[in-house]
C-alpha positions as CSV (number, residue, x, y, z in Angstrom):
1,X,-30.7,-19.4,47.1
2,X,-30.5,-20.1,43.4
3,X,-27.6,-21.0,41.8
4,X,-26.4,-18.5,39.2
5,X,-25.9,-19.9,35.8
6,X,-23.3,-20.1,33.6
7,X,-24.7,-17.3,31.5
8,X,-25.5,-15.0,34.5
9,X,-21.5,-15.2,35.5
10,X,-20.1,-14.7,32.1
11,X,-22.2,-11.4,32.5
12,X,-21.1,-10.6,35.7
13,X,-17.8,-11.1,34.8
14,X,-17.9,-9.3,31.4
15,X,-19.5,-6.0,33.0
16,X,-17.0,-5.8,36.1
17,X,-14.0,-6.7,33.6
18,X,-15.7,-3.8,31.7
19,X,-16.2,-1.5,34.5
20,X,-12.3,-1.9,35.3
21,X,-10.8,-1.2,31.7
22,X,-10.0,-4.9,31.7
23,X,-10.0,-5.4,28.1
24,X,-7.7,-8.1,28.0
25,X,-5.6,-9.9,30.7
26,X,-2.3,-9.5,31.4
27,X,-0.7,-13.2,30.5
28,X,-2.1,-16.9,29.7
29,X,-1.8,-18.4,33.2
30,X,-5.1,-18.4,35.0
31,X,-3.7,-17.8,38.7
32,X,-2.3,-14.8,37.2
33,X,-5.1,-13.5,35.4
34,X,-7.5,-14.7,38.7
35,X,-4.8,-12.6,40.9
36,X,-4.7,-9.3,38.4
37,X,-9.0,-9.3,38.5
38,X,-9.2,-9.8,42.2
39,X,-6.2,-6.6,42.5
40,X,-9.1,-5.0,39.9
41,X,-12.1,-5.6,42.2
42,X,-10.1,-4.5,45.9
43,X,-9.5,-1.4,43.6
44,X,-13.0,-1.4,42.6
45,X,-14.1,-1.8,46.0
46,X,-11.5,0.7,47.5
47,X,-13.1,3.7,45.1
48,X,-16.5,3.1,45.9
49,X,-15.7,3.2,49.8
50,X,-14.1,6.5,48.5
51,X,-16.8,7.4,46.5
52,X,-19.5,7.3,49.5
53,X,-17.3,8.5,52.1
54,X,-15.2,11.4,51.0
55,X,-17.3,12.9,47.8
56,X,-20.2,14.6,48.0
57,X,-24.0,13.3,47.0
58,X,-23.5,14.7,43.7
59,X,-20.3,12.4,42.7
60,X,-22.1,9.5,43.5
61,X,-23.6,8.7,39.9
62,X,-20.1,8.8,38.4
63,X,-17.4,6.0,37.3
64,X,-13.9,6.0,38.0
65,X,-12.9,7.3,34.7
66,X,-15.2,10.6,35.3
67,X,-14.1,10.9,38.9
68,X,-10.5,10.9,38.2
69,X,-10.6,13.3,35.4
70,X,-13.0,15.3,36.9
71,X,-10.6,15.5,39.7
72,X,-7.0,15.3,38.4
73,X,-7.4,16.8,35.1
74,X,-8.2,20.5,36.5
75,X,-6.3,23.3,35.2
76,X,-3.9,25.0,37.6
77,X,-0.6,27.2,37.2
78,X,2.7,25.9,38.6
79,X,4.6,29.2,40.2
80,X,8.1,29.1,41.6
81,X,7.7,31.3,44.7
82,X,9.8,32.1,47.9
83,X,12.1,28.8,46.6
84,X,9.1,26.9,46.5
85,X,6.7,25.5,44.0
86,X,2.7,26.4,44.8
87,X,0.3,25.0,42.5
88,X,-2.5,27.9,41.8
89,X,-5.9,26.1,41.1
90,X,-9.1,27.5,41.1
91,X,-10.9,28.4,44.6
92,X,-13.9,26.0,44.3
93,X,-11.1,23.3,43.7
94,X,-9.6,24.0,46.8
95,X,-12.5,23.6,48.4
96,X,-13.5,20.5,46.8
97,X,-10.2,19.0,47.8
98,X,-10.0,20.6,51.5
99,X,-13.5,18.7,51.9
100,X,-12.3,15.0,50.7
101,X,-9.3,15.6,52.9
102,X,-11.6,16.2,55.9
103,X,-13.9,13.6,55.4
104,X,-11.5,10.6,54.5
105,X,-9.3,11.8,57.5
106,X,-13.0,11.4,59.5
107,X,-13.4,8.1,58.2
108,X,-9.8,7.1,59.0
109,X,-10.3,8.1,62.8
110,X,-13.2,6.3,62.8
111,X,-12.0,2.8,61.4
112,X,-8.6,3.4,63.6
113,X,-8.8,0.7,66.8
């Protein structure tokens, strides 16, 4: 195996630190910063397990950014009913999120000793 260069990990590092809105780091002291990236790339990591597991074959393609307004930033109506708040969203929503409930509660099962 080659070793990567200096070059080729300033890249890597600049594109994931890009990828996960790490513009800047939090403080000056480098265990910190080393500690806040690796929280970044379990994150990272985490979504894309997410990604592949839970949403379908046409979410694939998509960043975090897009999946998490695509998915949070729906319009719904907030209704006070029988002492109770329902949220009203539309039906192909529901759907949507019935679906990544029944998968990652597949993929749970299935990790679960």
């Amino acid at each position: 195996m080659v070793s990567p260069t200096w070059r080729s990990l300033r890249e890597r590092y600049q594109r994931a630190k890009n990828r996960l809105w790490y513009g800047r780091m939090p403080c000056g002291q480098f265990e910190a910063n080393a500690a806040f990236f690796r929280i970044g790339v379990i994150a990272h990591n985490l979504f894309v397990l997410f990604k592949h597991s839970a949403l379908d074959s046409g979410w694939q393609r998509y960043r975090v950014a897009t999946v998490r307004w695509r998915l949070f930033h729906l319009p719904g109506k907030l209704v006070r009913h029988a002492r109770s708040l329902v949220l009203k969203i539309a039906t192909e929503s529901v759907e949507l999120f019935q679906n990544i409930r029944t998968k990652s509660y597949q993929l749970a099962q299935s990790l679960a000793p």
